[in-house]
Backbone bond lengths (Angstrom), bond angles and torsions (degrees), N, CA, C in turn:
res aa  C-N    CA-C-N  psi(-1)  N-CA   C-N-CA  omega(-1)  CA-C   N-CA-C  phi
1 X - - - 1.454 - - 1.525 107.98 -
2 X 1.165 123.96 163.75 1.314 128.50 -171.17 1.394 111.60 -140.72
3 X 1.571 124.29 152.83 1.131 121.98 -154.08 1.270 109.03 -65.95
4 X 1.488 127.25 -21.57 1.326 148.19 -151.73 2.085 88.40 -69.26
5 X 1.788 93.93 -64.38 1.732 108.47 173.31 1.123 103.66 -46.86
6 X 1.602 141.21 -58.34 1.367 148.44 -147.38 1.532 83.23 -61.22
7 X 1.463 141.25 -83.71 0.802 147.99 163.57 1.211 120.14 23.89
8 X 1.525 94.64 -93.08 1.917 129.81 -175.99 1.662 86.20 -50.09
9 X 1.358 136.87 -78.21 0.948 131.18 179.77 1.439 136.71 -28.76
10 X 1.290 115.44 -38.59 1.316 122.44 163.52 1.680 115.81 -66.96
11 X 1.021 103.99 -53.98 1.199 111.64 179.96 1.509 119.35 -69.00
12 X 1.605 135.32 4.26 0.913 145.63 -163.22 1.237 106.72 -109.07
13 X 1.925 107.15 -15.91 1.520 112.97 162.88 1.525 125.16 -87.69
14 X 1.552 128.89 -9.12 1.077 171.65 -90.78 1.419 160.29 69.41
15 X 1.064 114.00 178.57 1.776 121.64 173.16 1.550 106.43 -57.90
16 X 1.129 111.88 138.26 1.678 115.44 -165.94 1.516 92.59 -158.95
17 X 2.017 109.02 142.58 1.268 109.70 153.84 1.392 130.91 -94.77
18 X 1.095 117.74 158.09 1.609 95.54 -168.12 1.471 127.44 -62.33
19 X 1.273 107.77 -7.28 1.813 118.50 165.29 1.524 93.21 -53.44
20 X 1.559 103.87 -65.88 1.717 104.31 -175.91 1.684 111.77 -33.80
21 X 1.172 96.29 -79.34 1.380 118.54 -177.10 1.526 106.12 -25.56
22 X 1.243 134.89 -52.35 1.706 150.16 178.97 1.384 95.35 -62.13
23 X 0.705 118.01 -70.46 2.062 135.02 -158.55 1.699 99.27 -57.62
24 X 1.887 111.70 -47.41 1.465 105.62 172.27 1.544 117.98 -66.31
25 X 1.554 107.02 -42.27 1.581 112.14 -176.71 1.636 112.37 -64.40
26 X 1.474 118.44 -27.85 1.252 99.22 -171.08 1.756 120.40 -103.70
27 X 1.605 104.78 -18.60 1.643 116.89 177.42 1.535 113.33 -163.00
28 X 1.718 98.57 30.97 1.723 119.58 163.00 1.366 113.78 -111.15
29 X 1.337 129.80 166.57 1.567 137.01 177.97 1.546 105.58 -17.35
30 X 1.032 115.00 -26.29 1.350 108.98 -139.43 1.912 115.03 -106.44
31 X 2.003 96.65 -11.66 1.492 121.95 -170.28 1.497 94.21 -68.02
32 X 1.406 119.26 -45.16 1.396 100.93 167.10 1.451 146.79 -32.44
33 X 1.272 106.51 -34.40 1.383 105.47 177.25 1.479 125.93 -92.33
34 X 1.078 113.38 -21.18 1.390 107.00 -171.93 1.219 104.72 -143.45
35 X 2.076 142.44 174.21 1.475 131.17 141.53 1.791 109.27 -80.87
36 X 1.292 86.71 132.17 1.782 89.60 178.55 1.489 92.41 -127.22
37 X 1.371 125.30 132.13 1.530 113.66 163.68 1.459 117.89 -118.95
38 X 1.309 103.05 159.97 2.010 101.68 -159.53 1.565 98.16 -52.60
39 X 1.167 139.44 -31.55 1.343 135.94 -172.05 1.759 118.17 -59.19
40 X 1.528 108.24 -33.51 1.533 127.80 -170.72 2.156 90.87 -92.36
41 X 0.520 122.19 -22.03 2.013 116.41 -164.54 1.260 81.41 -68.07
42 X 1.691 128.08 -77.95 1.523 99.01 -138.86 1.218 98.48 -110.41
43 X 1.205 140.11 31.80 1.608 127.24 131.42 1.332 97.12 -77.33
44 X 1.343 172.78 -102.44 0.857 163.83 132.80 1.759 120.89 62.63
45 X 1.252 98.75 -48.25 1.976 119.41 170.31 1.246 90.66 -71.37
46 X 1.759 129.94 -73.31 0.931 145.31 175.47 1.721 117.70 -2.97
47 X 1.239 107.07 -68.45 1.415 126.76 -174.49 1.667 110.72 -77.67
48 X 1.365 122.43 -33.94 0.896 117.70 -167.01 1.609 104.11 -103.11
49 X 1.422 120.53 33.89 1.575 132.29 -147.62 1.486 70.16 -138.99
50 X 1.397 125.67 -48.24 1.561 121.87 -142.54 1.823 98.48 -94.19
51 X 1.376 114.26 -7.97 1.449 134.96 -132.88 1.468 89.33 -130.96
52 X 1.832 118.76 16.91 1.482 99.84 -154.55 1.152 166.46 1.51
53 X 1.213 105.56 16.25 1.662 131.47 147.81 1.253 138.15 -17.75
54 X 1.621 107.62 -46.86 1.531 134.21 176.88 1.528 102.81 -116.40
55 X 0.940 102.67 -167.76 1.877 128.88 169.42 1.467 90.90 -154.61
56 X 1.146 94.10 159.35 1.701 122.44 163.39 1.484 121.17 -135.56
57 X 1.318 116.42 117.36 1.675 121.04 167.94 1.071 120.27 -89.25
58 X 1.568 137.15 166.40 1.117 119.86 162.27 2.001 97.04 -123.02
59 X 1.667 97.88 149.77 1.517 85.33 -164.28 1.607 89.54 -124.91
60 X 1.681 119.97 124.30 1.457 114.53 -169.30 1.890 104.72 -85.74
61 X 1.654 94.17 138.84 1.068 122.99 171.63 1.329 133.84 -91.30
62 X 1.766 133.24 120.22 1.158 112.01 -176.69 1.540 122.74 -49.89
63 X 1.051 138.03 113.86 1.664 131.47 171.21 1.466 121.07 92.81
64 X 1.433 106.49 -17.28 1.440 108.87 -171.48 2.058 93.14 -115.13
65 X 1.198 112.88 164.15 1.216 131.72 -172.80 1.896 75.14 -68.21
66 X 1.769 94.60 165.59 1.573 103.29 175.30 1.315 101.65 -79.63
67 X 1.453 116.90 -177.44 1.384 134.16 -167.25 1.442 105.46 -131.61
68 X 1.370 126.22 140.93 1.421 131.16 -177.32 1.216 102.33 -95.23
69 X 1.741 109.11 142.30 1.613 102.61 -171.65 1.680 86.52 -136.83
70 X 1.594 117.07 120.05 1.245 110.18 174.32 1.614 118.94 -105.41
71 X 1.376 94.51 159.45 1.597 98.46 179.47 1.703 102.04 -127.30
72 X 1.620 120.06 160.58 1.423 148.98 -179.85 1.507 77.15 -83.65
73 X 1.747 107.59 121.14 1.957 115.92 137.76 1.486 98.85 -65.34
74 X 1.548 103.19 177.72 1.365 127.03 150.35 1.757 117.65 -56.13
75 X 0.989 110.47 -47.43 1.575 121.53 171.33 1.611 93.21 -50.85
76 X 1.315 128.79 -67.02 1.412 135.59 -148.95 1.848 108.59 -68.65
77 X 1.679 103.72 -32.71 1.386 111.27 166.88 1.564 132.47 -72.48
78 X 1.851 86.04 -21.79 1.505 93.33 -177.39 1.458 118.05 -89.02
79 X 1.622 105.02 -22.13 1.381 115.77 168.35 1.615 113.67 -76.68
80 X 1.218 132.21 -26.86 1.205 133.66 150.90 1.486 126.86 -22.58
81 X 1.602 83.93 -75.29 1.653 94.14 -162.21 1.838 100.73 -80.01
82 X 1.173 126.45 -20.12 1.308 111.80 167.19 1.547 104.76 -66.42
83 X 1.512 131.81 -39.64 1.467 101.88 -175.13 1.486 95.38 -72.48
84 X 1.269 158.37 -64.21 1.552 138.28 160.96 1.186 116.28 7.28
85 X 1.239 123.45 -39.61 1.676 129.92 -172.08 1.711 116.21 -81.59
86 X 1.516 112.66 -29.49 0.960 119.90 -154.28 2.097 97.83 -100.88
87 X 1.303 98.01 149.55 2.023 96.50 -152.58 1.933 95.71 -61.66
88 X 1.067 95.97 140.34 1.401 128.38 -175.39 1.290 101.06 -42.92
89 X 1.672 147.50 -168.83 1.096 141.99 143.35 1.303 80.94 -118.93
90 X 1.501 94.10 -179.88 1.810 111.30 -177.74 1.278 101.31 -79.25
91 X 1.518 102.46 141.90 1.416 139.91 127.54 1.664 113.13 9.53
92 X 1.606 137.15 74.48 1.389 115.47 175.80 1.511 100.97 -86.39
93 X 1.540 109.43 157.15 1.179 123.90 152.80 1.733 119.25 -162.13
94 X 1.305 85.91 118.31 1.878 106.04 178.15 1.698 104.01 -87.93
95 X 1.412 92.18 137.38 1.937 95.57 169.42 1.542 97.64 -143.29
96 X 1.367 104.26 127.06 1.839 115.70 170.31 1.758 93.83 -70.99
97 X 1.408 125.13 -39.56 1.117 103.84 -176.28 1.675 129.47 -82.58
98 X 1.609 124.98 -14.40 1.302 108.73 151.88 1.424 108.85 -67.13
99 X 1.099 125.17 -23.74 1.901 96.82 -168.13 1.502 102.12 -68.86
100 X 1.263 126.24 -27.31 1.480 139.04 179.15 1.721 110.51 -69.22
101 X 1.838 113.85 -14.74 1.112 121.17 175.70 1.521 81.93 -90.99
102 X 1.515 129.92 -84.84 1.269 117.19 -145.19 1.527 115.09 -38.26
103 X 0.681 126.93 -4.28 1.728 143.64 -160.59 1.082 121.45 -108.46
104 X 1.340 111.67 0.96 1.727 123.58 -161.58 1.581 114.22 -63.32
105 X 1.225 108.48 -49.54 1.583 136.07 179.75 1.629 91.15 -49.88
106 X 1.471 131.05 -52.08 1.746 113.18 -176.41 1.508 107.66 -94.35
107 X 1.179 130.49 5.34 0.965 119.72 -175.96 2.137 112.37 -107.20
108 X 1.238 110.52 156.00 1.514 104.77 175.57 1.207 104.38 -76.88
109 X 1.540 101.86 151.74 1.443 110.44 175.41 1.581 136.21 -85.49
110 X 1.647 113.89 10.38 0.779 109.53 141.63 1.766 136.16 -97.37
111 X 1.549 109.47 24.15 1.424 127.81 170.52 1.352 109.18 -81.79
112 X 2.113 102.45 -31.66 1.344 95.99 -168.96 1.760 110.36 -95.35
113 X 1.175 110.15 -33.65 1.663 114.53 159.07 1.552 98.03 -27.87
114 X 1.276 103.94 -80.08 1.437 95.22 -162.62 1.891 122.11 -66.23
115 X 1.001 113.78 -8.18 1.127 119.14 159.78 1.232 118.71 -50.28
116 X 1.607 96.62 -74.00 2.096 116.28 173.25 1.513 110.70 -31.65
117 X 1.612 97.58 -53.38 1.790 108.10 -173.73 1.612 113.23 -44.14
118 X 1.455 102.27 -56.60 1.553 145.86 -175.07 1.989 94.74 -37.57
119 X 1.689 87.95 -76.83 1.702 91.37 177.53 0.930 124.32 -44.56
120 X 1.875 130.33 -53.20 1.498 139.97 164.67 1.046 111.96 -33.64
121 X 1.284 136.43 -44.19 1.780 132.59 -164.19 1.289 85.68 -89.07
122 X 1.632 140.64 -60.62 1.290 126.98 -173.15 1.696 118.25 -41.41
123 X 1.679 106.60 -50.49 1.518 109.97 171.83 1.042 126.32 -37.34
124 X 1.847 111.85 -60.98 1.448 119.58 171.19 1.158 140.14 -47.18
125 X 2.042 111.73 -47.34 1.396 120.67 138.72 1.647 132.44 -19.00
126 X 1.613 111.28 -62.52 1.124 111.77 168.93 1.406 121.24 -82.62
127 X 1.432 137.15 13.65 1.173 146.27 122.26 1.581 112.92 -23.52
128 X 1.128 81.59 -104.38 1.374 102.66 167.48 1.369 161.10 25.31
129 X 1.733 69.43 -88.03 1.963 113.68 161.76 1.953 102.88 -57.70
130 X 1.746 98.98 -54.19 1.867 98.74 -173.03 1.230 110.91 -90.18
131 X 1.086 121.48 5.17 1.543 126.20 157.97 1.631 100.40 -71.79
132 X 1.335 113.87 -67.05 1.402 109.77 -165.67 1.756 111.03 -69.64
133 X 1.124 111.81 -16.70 1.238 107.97 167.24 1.648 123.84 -57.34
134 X 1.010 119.54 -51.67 1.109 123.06 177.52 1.945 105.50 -65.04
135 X 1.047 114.27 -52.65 1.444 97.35 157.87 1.964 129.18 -37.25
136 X 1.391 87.13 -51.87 1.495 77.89 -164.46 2.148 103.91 -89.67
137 X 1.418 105.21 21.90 1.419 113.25 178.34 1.157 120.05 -44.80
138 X 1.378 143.44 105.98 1.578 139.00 156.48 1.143 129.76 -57.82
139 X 0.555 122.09 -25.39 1.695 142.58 175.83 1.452 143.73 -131.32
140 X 1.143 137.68 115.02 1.612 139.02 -141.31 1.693 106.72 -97.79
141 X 1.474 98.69 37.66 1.679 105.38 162.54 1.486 122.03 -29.49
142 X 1.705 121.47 115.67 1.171 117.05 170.65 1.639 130.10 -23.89
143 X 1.694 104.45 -47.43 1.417 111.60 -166.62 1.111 135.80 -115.05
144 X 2.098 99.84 4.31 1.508 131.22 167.88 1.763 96.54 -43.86
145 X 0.824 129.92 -78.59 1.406 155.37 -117.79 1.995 96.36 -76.90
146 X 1.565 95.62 -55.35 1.666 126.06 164.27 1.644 110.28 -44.77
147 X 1.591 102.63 -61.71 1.681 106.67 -179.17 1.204 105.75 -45.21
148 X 1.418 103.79 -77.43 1.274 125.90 -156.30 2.060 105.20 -54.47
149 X 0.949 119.28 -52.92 1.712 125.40 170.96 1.821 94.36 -31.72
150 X 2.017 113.81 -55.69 0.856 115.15 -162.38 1.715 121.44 -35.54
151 X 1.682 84.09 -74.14 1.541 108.19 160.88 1.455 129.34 -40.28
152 X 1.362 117.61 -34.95 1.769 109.99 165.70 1.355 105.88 -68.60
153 X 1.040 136.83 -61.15 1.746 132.73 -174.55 1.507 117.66 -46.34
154 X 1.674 104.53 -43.01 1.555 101.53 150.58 1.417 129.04 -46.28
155 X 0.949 125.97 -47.55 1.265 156.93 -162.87 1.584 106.70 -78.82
156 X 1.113 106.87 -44.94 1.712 126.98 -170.79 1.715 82.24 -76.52
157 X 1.251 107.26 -75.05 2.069 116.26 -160.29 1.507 92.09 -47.34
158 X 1.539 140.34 -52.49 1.312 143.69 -174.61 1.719 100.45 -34.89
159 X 1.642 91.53 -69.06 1.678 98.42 -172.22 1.033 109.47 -60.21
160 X 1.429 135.24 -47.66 1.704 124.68 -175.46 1.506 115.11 -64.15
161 X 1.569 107.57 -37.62 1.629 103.91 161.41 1.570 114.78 -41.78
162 X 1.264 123.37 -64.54 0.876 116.53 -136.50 1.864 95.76 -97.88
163 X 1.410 117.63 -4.51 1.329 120.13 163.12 1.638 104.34 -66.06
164 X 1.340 131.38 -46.93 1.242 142.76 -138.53 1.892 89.67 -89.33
165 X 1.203 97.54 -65.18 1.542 113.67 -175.82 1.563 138.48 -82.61
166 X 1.360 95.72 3.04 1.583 108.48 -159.29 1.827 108.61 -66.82
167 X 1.695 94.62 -50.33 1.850 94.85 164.91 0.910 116.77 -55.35
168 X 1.389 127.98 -68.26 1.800 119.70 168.50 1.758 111.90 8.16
169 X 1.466 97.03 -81.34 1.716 104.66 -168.45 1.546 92.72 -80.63
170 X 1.454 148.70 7.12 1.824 120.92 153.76 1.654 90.03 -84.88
171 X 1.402 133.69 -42.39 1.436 104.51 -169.92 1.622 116.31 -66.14
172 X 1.212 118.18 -17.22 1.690 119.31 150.02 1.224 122.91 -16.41
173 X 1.138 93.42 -66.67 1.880 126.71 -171.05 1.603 104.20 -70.81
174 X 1.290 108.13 -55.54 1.436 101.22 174.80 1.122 116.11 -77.86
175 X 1.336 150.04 -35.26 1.078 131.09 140.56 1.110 154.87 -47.10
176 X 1.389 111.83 -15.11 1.653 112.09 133.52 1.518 132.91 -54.18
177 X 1.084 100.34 -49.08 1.394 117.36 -170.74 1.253 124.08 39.47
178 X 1.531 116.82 58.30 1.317 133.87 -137.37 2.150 75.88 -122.17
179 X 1.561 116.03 129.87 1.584 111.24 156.80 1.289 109.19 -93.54
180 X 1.731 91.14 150.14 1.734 101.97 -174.74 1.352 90.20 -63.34
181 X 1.432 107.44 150.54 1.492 122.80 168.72 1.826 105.31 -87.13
182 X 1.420 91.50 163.23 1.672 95.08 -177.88 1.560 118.20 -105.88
183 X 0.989 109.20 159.66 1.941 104.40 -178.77 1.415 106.08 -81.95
184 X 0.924 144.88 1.51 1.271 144.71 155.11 1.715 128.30 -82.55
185 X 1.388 92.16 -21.75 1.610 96.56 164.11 1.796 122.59 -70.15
């Protein structure tokens, strides 16, 4: 997906300013799906403003300059959901903490304890976060409810993995018993 979709998508739930729009794409409902970074959003509005896709309002503020509030055309929904239509690419996912697993064997094992620990609090965090989401839900989106379930079971299998298996990869470590080397050697 591309930030251009991230976009259309957000906005396909409503009118949003592009603060919104940033704030959902990067650690709102919406960070899940894709990387969007504040630099790509509003060139991104930009084009798809020019592309009639969107609209843009401006809505006046006491004291502060006005605020742009954009909305999805019909064009912008219809171009949406056809890229929706078209086959998915895969699934990415980056983790600093497997590469810190594949690595276990040179690393000490109390790098990797705390690693394991490290991930668990991250898991729970993102617990959390889609737990409370659905609390703080505005809107009774068909497939909110579906996603979001998705993501806890991920989330759930992560933590039970890593409850079940987590010594596994420190006896790695201790069984190497390999010391980090120094940059001066």
């Amino acid at each position: 997906m591309s930030v251009r979709s991230l976009c259309l998508a957000i906005l396909s739930f409503g009118d949003a300013t592009g603060y919104e729009i940033r704030k959902e794409s990067t650690e709102g409902r919406f960070s899940y799906f894709d990387d969007a970074s504040f630099g790509s959003i509003y060139p991104a509005l930009a084009r798809l403003e020019s592309e009639g896709l969107v609209t843009v309002r401006e809505e006046p503020q006491t004291g502060k300059p006005a605020r742009k509030v954009y909305s999805i055309t019909e064009a912008g929904r219809t171009e949406f959901i056809e890229t929706l239509c078209e086959p998915q690419a895969p699934d990415t996912f980056k983790s600093p903490f497997l590469l810190i697993a594949l690595n276990a064997a040179n690393l000490p094992a109390d790098v990797i304890r705390r690693a394991v620990e490290r991930r668990k609090a991250q898991v729970h965090e993102e617990l959390r976060l889609l737990t409370d989401m659905h609390k703080d839900e505005e809107c009774a989106h068909p497939g909110s409810d579906w996603t979001r379930d998705y993501g806890i079971a991920c989330m759930n299998f992560t933590l039970a993995y890593l409850e079940e298996n987590g010594e596994a990869l420190i006896r790695i470590a201790e069984n190497a018993a390999r010391p980090l080397s120094t940059a001066a050697e």
